[in-house]
matplotlib code that plots the C-alpha trace (Angstrom):
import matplotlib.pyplot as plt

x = [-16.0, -16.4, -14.8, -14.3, -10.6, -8.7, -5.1, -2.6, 0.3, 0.4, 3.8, 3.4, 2.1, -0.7, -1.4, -1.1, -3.5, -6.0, -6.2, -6.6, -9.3, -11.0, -10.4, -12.4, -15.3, -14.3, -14.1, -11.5, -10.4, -6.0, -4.0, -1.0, 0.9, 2.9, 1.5, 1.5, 4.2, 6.4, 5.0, 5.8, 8.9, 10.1, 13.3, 13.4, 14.1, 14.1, 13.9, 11.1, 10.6, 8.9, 5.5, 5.7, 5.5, 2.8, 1.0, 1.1, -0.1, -2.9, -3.6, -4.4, -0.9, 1.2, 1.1, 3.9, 6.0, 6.0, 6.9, 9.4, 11.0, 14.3, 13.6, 16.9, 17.5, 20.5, 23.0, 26.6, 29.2, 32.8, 35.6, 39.2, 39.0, 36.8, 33.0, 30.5, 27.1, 24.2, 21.9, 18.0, 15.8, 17.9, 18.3, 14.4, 12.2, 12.2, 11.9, 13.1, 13.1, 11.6, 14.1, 11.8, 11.6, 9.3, 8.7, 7.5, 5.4, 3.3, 2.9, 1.3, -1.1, -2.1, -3.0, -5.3, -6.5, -7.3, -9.5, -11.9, -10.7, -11.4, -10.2, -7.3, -6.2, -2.9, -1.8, -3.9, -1.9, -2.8, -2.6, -3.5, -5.2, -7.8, -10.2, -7.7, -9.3, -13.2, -14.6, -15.1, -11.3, -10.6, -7.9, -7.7, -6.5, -5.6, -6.7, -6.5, -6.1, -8.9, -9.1, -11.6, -11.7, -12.3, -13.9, -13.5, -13.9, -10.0, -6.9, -3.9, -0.8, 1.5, 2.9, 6.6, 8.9, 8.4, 4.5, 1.7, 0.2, 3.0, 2.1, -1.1, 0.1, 0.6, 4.4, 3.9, 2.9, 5.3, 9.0, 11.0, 14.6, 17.3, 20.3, 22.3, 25.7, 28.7, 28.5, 26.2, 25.7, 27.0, 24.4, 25.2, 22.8, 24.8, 23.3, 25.0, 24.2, 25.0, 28.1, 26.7, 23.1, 23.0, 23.6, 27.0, 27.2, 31.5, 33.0, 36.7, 39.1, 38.3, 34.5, 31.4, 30.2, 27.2, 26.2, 22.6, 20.4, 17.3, 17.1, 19.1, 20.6, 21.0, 23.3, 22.6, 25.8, 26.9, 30.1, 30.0, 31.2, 31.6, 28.1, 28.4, 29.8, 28.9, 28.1, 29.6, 32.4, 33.5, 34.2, 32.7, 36.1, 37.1, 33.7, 34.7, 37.9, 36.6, 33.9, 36.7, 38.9, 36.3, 34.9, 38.3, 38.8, 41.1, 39.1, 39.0, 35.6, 35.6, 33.6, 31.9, 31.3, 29.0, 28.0, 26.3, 23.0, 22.9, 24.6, 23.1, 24.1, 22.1, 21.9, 21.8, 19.5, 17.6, 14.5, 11.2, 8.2, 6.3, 3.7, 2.6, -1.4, -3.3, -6.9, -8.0, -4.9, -2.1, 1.1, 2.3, 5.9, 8.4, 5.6, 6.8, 10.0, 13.3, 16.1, 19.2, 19.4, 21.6, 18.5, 16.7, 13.5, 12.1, 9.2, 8.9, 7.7, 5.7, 3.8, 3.5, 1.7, -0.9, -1.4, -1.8, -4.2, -6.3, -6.8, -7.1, -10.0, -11.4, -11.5, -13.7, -16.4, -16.5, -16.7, -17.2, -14.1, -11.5, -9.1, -6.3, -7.1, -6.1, -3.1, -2.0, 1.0, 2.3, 1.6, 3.5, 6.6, 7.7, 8.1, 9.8, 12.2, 13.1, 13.8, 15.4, 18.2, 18.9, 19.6, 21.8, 23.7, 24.1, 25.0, 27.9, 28.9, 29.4, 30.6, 34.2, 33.5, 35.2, 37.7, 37.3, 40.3, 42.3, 40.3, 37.3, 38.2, 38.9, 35.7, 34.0, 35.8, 35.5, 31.5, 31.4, 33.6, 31.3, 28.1, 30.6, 31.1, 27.8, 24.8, 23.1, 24.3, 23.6, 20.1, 19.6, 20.9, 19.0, 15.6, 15.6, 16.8, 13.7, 11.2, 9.9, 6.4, 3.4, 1.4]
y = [-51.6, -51.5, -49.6, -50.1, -49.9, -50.9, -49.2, -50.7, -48.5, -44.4, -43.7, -41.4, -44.7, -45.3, -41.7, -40.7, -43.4, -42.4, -38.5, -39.8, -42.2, -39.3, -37.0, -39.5, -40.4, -43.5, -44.8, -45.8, -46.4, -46.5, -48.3, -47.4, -49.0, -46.6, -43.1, -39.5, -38.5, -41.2, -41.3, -37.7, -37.5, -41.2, -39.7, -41.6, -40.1, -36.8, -36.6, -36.6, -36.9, -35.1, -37.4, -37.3, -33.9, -33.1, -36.2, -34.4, -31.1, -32.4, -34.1, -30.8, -31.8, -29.5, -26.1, -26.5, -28.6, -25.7, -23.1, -24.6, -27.4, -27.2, -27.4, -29.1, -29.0, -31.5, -33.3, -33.5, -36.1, -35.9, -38.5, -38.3, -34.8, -33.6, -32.2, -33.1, -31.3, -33.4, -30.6, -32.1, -30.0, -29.4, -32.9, -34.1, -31.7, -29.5, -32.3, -31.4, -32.9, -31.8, -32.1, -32.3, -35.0, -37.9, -36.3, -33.7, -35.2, -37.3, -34.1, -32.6, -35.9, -36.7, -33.0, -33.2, -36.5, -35.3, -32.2, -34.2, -37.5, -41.2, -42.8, -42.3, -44.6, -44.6, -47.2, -49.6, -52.7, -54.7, -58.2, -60.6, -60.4, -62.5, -63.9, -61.9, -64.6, -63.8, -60.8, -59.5, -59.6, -58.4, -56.8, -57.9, -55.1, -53.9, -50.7, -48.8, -52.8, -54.0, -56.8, -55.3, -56.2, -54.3, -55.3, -54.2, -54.9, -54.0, -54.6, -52.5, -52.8, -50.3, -51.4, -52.4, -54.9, -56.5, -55.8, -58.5, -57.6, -60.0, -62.6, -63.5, -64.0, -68.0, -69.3, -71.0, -68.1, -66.0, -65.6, -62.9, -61.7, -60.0, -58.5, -57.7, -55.2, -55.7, -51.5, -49.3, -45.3, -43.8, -40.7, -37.5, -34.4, -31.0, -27.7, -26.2, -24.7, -26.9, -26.9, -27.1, -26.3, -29.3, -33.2, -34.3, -38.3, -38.6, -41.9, -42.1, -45.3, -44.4, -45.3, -43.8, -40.1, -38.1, -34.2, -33.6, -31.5, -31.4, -27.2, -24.7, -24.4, -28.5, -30.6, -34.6, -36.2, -39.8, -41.5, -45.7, -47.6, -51.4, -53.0, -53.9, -50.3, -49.1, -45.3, -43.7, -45.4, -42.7, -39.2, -36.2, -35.0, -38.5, -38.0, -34.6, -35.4, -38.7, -36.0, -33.6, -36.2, -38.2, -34.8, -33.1, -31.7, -29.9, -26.0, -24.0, -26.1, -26.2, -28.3, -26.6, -28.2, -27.4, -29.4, -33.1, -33.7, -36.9, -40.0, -43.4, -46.2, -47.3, -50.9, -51.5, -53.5, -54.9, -56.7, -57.4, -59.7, -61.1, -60.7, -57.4, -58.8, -61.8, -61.4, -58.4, -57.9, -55.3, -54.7, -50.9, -49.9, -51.3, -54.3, -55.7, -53.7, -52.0, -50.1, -49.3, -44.9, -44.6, -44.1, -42.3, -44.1, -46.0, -43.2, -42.2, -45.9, -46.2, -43.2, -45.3, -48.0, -46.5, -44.2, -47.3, -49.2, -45.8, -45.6, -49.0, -48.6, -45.5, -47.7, -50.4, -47.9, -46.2, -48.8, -52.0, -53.8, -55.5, -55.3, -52.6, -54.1, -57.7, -56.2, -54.3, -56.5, -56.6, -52.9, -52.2, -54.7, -52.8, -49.7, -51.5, -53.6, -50.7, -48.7, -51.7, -51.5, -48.0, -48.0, -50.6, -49.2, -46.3, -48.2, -50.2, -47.3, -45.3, -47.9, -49.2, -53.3, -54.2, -56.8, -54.2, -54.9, -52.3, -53.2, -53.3, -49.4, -48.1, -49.5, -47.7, -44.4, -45.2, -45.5, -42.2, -40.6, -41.9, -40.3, -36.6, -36.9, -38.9, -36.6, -40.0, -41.3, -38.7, -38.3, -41.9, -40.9, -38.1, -39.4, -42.2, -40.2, -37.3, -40.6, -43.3, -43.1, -44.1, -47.0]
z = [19.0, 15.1, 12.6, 8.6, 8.9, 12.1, 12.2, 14.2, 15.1, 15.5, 13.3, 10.4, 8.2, 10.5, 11.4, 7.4, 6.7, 8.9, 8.0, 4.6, 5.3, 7.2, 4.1, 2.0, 4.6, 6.1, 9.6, 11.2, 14.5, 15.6, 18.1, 19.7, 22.1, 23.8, 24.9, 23.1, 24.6, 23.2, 20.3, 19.3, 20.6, 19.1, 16.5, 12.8, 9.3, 8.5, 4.9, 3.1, -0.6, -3.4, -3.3, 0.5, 0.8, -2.0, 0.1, 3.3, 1.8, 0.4, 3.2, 5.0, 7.0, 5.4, 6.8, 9.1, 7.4, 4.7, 7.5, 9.3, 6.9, 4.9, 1.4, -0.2, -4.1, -4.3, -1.9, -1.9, -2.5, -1.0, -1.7, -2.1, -0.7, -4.2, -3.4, -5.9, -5.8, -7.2, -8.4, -8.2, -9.6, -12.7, -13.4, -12.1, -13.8, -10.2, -7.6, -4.1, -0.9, 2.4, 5.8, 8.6, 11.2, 11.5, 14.8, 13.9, 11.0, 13.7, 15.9, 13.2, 12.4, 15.8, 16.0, 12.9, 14.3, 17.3, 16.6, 13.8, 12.9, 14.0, 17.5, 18.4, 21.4, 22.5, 25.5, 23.6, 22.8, 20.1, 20.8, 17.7, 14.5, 14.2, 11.4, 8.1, 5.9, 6.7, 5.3, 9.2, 10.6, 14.0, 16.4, 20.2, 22.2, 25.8, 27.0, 30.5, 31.4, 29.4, 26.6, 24.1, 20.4, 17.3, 14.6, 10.6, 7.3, 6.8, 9.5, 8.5, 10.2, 10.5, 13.8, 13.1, 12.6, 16.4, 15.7, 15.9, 12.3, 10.3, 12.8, 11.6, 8.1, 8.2, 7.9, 4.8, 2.6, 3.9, 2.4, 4.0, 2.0, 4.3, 4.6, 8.0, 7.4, 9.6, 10.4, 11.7, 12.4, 15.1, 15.1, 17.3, 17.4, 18.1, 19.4, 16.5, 12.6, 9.9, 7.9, 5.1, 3.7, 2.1, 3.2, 2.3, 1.7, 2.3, 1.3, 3.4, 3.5, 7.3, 6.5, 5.6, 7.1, 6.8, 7.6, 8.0, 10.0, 12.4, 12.2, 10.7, 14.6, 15.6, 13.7, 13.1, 11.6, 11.4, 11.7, 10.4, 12.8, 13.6, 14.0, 17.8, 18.7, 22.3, 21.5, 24.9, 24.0, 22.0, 23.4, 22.2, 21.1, 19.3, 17.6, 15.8, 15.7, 13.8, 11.3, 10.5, 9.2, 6.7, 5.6, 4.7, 1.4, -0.8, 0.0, 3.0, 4.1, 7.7, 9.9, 13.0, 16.4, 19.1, 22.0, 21.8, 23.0, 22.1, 20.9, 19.6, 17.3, 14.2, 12.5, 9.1, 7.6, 4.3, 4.9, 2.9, 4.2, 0.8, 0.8, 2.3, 2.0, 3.5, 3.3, 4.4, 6.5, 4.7, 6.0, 5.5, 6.8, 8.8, 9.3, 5.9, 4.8, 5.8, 4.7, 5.5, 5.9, 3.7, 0.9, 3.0, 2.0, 4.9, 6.0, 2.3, 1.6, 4.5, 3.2, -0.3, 1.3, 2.6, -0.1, -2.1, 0.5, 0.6, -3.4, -3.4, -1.0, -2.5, -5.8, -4.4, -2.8, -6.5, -8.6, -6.7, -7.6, -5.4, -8.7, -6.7, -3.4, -4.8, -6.3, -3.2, -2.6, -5.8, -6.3, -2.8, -4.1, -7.2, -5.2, -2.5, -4.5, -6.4, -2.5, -0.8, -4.4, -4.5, -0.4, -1.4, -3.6, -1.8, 1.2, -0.4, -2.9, 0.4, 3.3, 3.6, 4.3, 7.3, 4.5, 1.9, -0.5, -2.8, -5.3, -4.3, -3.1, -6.4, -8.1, -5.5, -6.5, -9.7, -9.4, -7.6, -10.6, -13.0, -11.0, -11.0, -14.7, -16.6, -16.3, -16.8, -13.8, -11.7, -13.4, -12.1, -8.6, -8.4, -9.8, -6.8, -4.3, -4.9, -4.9, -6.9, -8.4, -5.8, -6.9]

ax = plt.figure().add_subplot(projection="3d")
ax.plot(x, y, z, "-o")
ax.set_aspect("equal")
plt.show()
């Protein structure tokens, strides 16, 4: 099999990349491991950013997003029982965010992909990259219980951290920077409406909690909890019970329940794989980078990536040059440092450390008075949080 760009991995990185190779008349072929079904029912983020949602619509991806999506024009911030609403538009020049599920996202892709775009093979394990450093790299594969290999001028993987597309980029010019938090997320989804039409980020001396949403009638909220936390070891009741107290405040603000559907625990992680290029292997995604939730900006930087490999690409057809393909990685970086620091500060602006000490409690309050009372600060806030630049 041949194809000018082989695509490992069927997330919304892969999927995106492919509907916007096909947009711009190249061939490509993708490889997934697991089958649709999986694949379009696999829950990640749900928040997308401004340039991810102007991507998707131009795209040709957009249609449904923009019926059933919840547009959101600012978030809220709750500690010591005070509400702070952080007002986007008004302090972006009218940037947004988009809450709709990476579910739903790769629906919509695989859809698109389906009816006119490239292969799309799902079952089809990739099993090594071969041959990044020649100008004819290939993908081994299994398929229906068949090794085949593809062959392409380009391997992009967008197939994870446990994927095989870092693999092939040789120990020694790899240098990987991490960060493991002693907490994770206790996520629950509840067959109930919101609380609130807006995500509310609460810091508590309890620990972190967050209200957010999957559909104006199911509920996702989160609860930090010890990092080795079994999730059914909590009771639905200790679970609300648990919500109600880090989202009190001073109003009549009341916090609705409903029946869980589901419970699961999150980790928390920073990790970046430098760098995201070796030959004419890119990494795109969680291959090469990820952040804690808090920033909400693991899809959003996934969809980054490619849009960066894809310019990059359409550069070299128009003009002959390798200039933006050579400066992928870099390119890529400053986007992903700038991601992997705002989820960080949002993470330990937000989080209780397990040997958090008075003081180190008050700082944080005092960080989240100073984003309530400097429009500067909350500029900052909310100018990361809508998306930084692409490319």
């Amino acid at each position: 099999m041949r194809t000018t760009v082989g695509i490992i991995g069927a997330g919304p990185a892969g999927l995106l990349l492919a509907r916007l190779l096909h947009n711009a008349g190249v061939d490509s072929v993708v490889l997934e491991s697991r089958d649709r079904a999986y694949v379009e029912r696999r829950q990640r983020a749900g928040i997308l950013e401004q340039g991810t949602v102007d991507v998707l619509r131009a795209a040709g991806a957009g249609e449904r997003m923009d019926r059933e999506g919840l547009r959101h024009d600012g978030i809220e911030l709750r500690f010591d029982r005070r509400r702070h609403r952080v007002d986007f538009p008004a302090l972006t020049g009218g940037k947004s965010v988009m809450v709709y599920a990476q579910t739903e996202v790769c629906k919509d892709l695989i859809a698109l992909q389906v009816e006119d775009g490239g292969p799309l093979l799902f079952e089809a394990e990739a099993l090594a990259v071969e041959g990044a450093e020649t100008d004819r790299p290939r993908v081994r594969f299994r398929h229906e219980g068949v090794e085949d290999v593809l062959e392409c001028d380009y391997v992009v993987g967008c197939d994870g951290f446990w994927g095989v597309a870092r693999k092939a980029v040789p120990a020694g010019l790899s240098q990987t920077f991490e960060r493991t938090y002693p907490f994770g997320w206790l996520g629950i989804l509840a067959d109930v409406a919101p609380s609130h039409d807006e995500l509310v980020y609460a810091r508590h001396d309890r620990g972190f909690a967050l209200l957010s949403m999957r559909s104006p009638s199911v509920s996702r909220l989160y609860l930090q909890v010890p990092a080795d936390t079994d999730a059914e070891s909590w009771s639905d009741e200790e679970i609300w019970a648990e919500l109600e107290r880090r989202f009190e405040t001073d109003d009549d603000w009341v916090l609705h329940r409903g029946p869980i559907t589901q419970k699961s625990v999150t980790p928390m992680r920073s990790y970046v794989h430098e760098p995201m290029r070796h030959g004419r292997l890119f990494l795109a995604g969680d291959a090469a980078h990820i952040v804690p939730p808090t920033g909400a900006k693991g899809l959003n930087l996934a969809v980054g990536d490619v849009v960066t490999f894809a310019r990059a690409l359409a550069h070299r057809r128009e003009t002959g040059s390798d200039d933006l393909l050579d400066a992928y990685s870099a390119t890529c970086l400053r986007r992903v440092w700038q991601a992997e620091r705002f989820s960080y500060d949002m993470t330990t602006l937000l989080h209780r450390a397990p040997d958090a000490t008075p003081f180190e409690d008050r700082l944080q309050v005092a960080r989240l008075d100073r984003i309530a009372s400097s429009r500067a600060a909350e500029t900052d806030l909310a100018g990361a949080y809508t998306g930084f630049p692409i490319g």
